[in-house]
C-alpha positions in Angstrom: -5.0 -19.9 18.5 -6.9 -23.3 19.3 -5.2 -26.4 18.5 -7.8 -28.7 16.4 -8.5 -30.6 19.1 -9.3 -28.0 21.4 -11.7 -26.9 18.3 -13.1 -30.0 18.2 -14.1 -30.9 21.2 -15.6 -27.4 21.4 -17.9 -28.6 18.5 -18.9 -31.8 20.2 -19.3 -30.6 23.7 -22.1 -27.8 23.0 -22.0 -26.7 19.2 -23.5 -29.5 17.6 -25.7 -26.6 15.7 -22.2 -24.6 14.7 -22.2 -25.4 11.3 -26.1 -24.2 10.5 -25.9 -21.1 8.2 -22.2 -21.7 7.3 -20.8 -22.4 4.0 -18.4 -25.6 3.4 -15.2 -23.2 3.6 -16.3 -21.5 6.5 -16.9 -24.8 8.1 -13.5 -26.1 7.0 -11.9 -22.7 8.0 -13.4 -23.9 11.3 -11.8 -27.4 11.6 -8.4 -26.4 10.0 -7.9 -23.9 12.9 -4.6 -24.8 14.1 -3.8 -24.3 10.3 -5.3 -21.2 9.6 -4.1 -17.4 9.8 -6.4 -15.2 11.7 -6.3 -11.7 10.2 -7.7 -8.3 12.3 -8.6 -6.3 9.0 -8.4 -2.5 10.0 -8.9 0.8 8.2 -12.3 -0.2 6.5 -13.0 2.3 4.0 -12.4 1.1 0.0 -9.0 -0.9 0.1 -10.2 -3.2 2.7 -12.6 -4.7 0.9 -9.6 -6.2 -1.5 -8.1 -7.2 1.5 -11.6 -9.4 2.7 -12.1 -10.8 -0.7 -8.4 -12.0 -1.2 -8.4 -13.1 2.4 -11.6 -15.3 1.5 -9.9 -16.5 -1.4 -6.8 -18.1 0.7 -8.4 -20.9 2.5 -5.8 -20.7 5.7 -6.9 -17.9 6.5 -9.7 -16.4 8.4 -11.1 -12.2 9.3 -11.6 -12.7 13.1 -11.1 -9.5 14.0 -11.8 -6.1 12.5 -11.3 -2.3 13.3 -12.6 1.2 12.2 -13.1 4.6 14.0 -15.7 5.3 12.2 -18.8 3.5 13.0 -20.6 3.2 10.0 -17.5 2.1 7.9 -17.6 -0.4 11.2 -21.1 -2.0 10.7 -20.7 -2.0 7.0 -17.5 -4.0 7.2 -19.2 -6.5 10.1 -21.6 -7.6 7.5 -19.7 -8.4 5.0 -17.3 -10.1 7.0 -20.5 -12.0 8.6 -21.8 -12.6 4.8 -18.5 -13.9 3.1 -17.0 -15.9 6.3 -20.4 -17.3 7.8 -19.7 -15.6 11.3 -19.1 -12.2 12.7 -16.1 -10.7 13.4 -14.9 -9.1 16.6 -15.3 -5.4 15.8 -13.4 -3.0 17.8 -12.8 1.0 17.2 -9.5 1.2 18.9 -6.6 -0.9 17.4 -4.7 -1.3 20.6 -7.4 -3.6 21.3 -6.9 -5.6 18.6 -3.3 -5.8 19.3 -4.1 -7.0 22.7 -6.0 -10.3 21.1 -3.9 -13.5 21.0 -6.4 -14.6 18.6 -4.5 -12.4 15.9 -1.9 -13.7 13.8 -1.7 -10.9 11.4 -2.7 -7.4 10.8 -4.3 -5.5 7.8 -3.6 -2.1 7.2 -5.5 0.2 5.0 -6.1 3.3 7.3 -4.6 6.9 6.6 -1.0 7.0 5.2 -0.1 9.0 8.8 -1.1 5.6 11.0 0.7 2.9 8.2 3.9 2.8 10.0 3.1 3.6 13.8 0.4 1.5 13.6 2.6 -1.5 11.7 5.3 -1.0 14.6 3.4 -1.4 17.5 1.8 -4.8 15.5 5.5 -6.2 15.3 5.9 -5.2 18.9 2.9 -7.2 19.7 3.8 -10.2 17.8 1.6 -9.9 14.5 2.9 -9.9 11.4 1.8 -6.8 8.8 0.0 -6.5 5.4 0.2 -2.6 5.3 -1.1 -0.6 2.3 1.6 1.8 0.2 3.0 3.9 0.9 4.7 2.0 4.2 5.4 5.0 6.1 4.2 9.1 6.0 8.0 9.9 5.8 11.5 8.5 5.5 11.8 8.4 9.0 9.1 6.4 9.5 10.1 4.1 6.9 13.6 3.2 8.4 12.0 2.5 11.8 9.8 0.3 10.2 12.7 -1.4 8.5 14.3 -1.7 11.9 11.8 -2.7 14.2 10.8 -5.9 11.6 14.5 -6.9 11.8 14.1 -6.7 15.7 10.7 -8.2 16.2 11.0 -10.7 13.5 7.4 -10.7 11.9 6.6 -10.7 8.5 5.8 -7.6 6.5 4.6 -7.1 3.3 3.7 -4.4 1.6 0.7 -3.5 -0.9 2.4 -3.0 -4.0 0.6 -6.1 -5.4 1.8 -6.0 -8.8 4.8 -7.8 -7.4 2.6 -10.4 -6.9 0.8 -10.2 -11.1 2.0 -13.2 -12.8 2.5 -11.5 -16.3 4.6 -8.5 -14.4 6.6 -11.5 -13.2 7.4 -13.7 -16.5 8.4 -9.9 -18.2 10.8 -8.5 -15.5 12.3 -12.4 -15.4 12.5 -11.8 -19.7 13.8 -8.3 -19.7 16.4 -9.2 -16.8 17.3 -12.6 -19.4 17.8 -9.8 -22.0 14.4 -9.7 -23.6 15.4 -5.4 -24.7 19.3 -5.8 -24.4 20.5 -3.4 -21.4 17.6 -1.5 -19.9 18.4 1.9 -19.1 15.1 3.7 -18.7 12.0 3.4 -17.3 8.6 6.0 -17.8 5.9 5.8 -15.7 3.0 7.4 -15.3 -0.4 8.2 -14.0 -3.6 9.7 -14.9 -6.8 10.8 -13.3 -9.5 12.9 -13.5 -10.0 14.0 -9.3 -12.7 17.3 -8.9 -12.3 19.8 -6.7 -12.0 19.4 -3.3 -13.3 23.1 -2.1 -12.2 25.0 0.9 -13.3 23.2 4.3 -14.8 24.7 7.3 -14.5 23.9 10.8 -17.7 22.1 11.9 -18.2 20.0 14.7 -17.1 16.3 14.6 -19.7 13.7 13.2 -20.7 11.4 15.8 -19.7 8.7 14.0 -16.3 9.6 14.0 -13.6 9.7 16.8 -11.8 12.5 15.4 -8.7 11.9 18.0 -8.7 8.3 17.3 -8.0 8.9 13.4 -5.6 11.4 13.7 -3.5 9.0 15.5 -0.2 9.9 15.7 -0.1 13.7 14.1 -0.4 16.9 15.9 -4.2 17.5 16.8 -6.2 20.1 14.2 -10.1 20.8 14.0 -12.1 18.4 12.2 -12.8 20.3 9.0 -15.5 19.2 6.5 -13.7 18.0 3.5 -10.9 15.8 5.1 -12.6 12.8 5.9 -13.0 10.2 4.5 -10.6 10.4 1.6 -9.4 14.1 0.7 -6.5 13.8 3.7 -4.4 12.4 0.8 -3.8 15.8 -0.1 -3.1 17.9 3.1 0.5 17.2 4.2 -0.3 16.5 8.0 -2.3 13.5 7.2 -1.4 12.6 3.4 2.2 12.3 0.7 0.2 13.4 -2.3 0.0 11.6 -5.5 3.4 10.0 -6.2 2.6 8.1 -3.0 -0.8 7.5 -3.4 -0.5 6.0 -7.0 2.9 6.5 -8.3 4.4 4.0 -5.9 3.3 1.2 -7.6 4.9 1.7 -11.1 7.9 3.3 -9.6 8.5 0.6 -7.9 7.5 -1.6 -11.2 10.7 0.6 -13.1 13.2 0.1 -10.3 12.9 -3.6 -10.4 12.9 -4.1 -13.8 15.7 -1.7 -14.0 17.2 -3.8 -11.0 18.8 -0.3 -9.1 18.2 1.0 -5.7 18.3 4.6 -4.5 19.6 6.9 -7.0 22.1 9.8 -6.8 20.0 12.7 -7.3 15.6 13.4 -7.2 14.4 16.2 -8.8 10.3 17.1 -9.4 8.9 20.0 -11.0 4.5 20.3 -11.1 1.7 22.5 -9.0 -1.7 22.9 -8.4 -2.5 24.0 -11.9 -6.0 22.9 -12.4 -8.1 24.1 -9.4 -7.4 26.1 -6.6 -8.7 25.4 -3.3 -8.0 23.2 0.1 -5.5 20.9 -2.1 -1.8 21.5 -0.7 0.0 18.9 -2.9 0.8 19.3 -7.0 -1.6 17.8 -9.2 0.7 17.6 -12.1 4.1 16.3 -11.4 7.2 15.1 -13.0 9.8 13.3 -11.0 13.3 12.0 -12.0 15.4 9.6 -10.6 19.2 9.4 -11.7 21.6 6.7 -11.4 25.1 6.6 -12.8 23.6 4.8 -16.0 20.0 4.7 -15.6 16.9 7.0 -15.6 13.7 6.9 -13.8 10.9 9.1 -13.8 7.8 9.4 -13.1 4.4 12.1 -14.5 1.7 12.5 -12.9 -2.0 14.2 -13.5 -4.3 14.5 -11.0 -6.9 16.3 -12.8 -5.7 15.8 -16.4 -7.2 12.8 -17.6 -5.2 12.3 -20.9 -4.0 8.6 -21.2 -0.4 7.3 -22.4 -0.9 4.8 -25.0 -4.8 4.1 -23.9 -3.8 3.8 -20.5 -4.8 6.2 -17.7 -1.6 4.2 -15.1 1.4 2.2 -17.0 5.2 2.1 -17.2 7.5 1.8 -20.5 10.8 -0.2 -19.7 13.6 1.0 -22.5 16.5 -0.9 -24.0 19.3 -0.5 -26.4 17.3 -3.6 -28.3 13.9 -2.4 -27.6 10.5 -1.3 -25.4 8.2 -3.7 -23.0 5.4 -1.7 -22.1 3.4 -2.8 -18.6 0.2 -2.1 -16.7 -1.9 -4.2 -14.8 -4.1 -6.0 -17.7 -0.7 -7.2 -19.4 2.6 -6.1 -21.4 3.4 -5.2 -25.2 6.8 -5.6 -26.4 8.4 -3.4 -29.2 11.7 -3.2 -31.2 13.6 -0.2 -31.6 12.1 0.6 -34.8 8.9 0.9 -32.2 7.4 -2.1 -34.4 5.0 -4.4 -31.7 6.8 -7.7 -32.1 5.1 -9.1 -28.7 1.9 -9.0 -26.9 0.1 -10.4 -23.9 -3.3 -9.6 -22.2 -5.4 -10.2 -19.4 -9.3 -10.2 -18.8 -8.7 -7.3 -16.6 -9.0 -3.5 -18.0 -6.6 -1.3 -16.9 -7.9 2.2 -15.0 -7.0 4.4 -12.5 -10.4 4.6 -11.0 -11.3 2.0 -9.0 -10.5 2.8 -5.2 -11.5 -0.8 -4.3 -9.2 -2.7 -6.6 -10.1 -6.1 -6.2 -8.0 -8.7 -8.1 -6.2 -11.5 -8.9 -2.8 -9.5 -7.7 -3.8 -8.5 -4.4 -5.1 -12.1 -3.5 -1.8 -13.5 -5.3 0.2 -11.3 -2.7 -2.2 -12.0 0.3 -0.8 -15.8 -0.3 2.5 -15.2 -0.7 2.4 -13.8 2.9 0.1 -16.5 3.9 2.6 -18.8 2.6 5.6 -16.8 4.2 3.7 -17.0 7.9 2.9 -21.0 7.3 5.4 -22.6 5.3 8.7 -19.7 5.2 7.4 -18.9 1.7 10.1 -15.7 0.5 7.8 -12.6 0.3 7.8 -10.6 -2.9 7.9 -7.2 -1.4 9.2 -8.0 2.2 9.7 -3.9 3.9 13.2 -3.6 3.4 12.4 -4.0 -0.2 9.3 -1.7 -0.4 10.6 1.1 1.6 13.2 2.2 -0.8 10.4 2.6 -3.2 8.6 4.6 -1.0 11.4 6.4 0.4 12.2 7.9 -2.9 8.9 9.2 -3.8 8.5 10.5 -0.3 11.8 12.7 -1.4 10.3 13.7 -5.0 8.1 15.4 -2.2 10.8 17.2 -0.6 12.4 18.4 -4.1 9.0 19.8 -4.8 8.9 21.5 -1.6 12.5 22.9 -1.7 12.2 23.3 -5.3 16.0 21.9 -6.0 17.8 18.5 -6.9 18.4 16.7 -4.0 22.0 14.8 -3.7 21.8 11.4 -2.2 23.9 9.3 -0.6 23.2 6.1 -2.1 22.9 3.4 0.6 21.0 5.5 3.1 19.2 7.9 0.6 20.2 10.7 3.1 20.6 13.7 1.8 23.3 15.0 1.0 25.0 18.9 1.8 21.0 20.4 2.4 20.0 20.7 6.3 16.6 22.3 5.2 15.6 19.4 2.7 17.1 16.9 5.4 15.2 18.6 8.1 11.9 17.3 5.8 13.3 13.4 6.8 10.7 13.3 9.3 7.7 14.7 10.8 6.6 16.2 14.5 4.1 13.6 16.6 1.4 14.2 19.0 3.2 13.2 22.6 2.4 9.9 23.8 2.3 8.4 19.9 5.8 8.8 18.2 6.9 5.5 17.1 9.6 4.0 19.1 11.3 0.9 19.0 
């Protein structure tokens, strides 16, 4: 980066015209340089554009740099950086060559859940720190050499689980911690959705907007067939973790820290592919449990089904021996035993499971936090460490499903326990030349 003074002198040397067409922020993004935290955004499709609008919203920081291999997701992306920011962004289709750019202080990731951890490695090994999507990692394995490599490297990394960042999530896990339901014991979560069909793909050739070798990264090589891209590889295991990943992660995650527990000592999951049949390898009805030696966890999930738990197509119910708290995104309830609502609090924000985008208040709360964390030592509120137990257990509701048997853990490595075939599920096989080392 460019000290200020190197900045300005830039500006009075030959730029004197620099600030025509920009905005007031742009301008002051400009002059606060040697403040400011450059971001590369990359992965472009849907979640990125909550990642430019909370990145506009922190004014230390600044899109510089952003990456896509697919070219019209590229362009798109370029102009709305241009729009929001006042000046275009260096656009690249390879992210090694956005790694390569001392310019960048700090990545975004929101591409395919196969390049989240791969691609967050090799940022820490080239000195950027990480905002990566859930889930952190395609399997367990993944997720432990993330873990590692941040300890090594040093970086920050956060991970997208933004309702760690929701102000009303934090003031009711603070009051049900201080007691607010007596001892909590269990937590329900679940989601709802109403996803069509996804068909049965064909082998055609690869659009030329896409580099098909590009995307798939890291994973074995397959044909480009024509319902993958740009979204349905969420539900082929090669590329995607299914559902629990995809959406369950958050409140998962939102149950183990209210709970305050860790890894449990068993993961079960019973579903299937009830609704359609077609291309879609993953369940789309799901039910997951996570046991401890005095708490419960689980999780349901409906792909297809759209039928909504208490009005709410995504939430989580935290149970007490004094009572219920109720949470999703657009606020809490609060219920005593006698399941009488004795407590309420709401935000503008409705509550669906719909919007791909997401953009809100959340997201740009926890795109500060790591701001803060990079400029000031700020403590993040879902450092990797954290997240990737999270993740780690819903990537192991997979397994159960797949091996269709409780999985016994042991409880500080989530290792499992006594089953070489489940255990053999711990990681995947890599295209050679792109297995993550550290």
């Amino acid at each position: 980066m460019k000290s200020r003074r190197e900045f300005l002198k830039d500006i009075a040397l030959g730029s004197a015209g620099l600030a025509v067409g920009l905005n007031a922020k742009s301008y002051a993004r400009i002059l606060g340089a040697n403040e400011r935290v450059n971001f590369a955004v990359i992965g472009l499709h849907g979640r990125a554009y909550a990642h430019l609008e909370s990145i506009r919203q922190n004014k230390d920081a600044m899109i510089t740099h952003i990456c896509d291999v697919d070219k019209r997701e590229l362009g798109k992306f370029e102009a709305e950086v241009k729009k929001q920011f006042g000046q275009s962004p260096v656009a690249q289709k390879d992210f090694r060559k956005i790694l390569e750019s001392k310019d960048v202080d700090a990545i975004t990731n929101a591409t395919p859940e196969h390049r989240h951890a791969p691609m967050a490695i090799a940022a820490l090994q080239a000195g950027k720190h990480v905002y990566v999507e859930k889930p952190c990692s395609h399997n367990p394995y993944e997720g432990e050499l993330l873990v590692e490599a941040q300890k090594k490297y040093g970086k920050l990394v956060q991970m997208g689980n933004q309702q760690r960042s929701s102000e009303h999530t934090i003031e009711i896990v603070r009051r049900i911690k201080d007691g607010l339901i007596g001892r909590p014991y269990f937590g329900k979560a679940w989601y709802s959705n109403t996803r069509k069909a996804i068909g049965v793909g064909k082998i055609v050739p690869v659009p030329e907007h896409l580099d098909w070798d590009l995307w798939q990264g890291p994973a074995p090589r397959k044909p480009y067939k024509d319902n993958i891209h740009p979204y349905n590889w969420h539900w082929f295991w090669h590329w995607g973790t299914g559902e629990t990943l995809n959406n369950g992660t958050h409140e998962v995650d939102l149950c183990r820290w209210a709970l305050g527990v860790d890894y449990p000592n068993t993961i079960s999951a019973s579903g299937g592919r009830y609704h359609f049949k077609d291309d879609w390898e993953f369940y789309d009805t799901l039910v997951t449990s996570y046991e401890y030696d005095d708490k419960m966890i689980t999780w349901e999930g409906m792909c297809c089904q759209g039928k909504e738990y208490y009005g709410r197509s995504r939430g989580a119910t935290i149970h007490g021996t004094e009572g219920t708290v109720l949470i999703d995104r657009s606020g809490y309830q609060v219920f005593a035993l006698n399941d009488k609502l004795i407590n309420e609090f709401k935000t503008q924000k409705s509550n669906t499971s719909q919007d791909l985008q997401s953009i809100d208040s959340m997201t740009t709360r926890h795109f500060e936090n790591l701001i803060n964390g990079i400029r000031k030592g700020e403590k993040l509120r879902s450092p990797i460490h954290e997240a990737n137990i999270s993740v780690t257990m819903l990537q192991l509701s997979n397994v159960a499903w797949k091996v269709n048997r409780t999985l016994q853990l042991d409880k500080q490595t989530a290792h499992i326990l006594g089953d070489e075939k489940a255990m053999a599920m711990w990681r995947r096989e890599y295209e050679k030349g792109w297995e993550p080392k550290i």
